[in-house]
N, C-alpha and C positions, 0 to 999 in steps of 0.2 A: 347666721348673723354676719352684715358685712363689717370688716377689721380694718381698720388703717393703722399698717406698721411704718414710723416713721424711722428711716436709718434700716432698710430690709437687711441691707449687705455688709451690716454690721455682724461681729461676732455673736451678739445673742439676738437682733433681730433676723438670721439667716436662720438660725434654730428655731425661734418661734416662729418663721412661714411657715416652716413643714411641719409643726405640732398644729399649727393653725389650721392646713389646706387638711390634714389628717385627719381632722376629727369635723370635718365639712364644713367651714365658714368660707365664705368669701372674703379673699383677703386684695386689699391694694396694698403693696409695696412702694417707698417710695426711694430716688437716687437721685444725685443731683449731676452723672453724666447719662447721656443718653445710650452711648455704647452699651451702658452695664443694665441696660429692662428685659436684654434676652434673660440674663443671670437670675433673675425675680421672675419671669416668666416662666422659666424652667420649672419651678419650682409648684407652677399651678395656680398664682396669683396673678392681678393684673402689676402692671409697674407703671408710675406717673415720675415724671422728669420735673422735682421743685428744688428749690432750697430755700431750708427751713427759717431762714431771716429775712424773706424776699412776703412780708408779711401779705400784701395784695398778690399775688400767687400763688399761697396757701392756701387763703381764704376761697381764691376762686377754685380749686382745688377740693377742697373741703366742703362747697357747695355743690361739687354734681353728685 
């Protein structure tokens, strides 16, 4: 199943990637610095670069 975790690099969305990637879903992660997608990559997810008030870059986000 693909997952969109919103806030990866949060204290419990950093726990739910790796429960996520662990039991085989495809997860996107998301961060709103770029520096920080190796940190959610790491982890076996993909990482996308939004912020979550920026509502027309969510959206297009959420559409691929």
């Amino acid at each position: 199943m693909k997952i969109f975790v919103a806030g990866a690099l949060g204290v419990i969305g950093r726990q739910l990637l790796l429960k996520l990637i662990e039991t085989g879903h495809e997860v996107i992660g998301t961060t709103r610095q770029k520096e920080r997608t190796r940190e959610i990559e790491a982890t076996g997810a993909s990482a996308v670069v939004v912020d979550a008030l920026d509502r027309n870059n969510m959206m297009s986000v959420l559409a691929t």
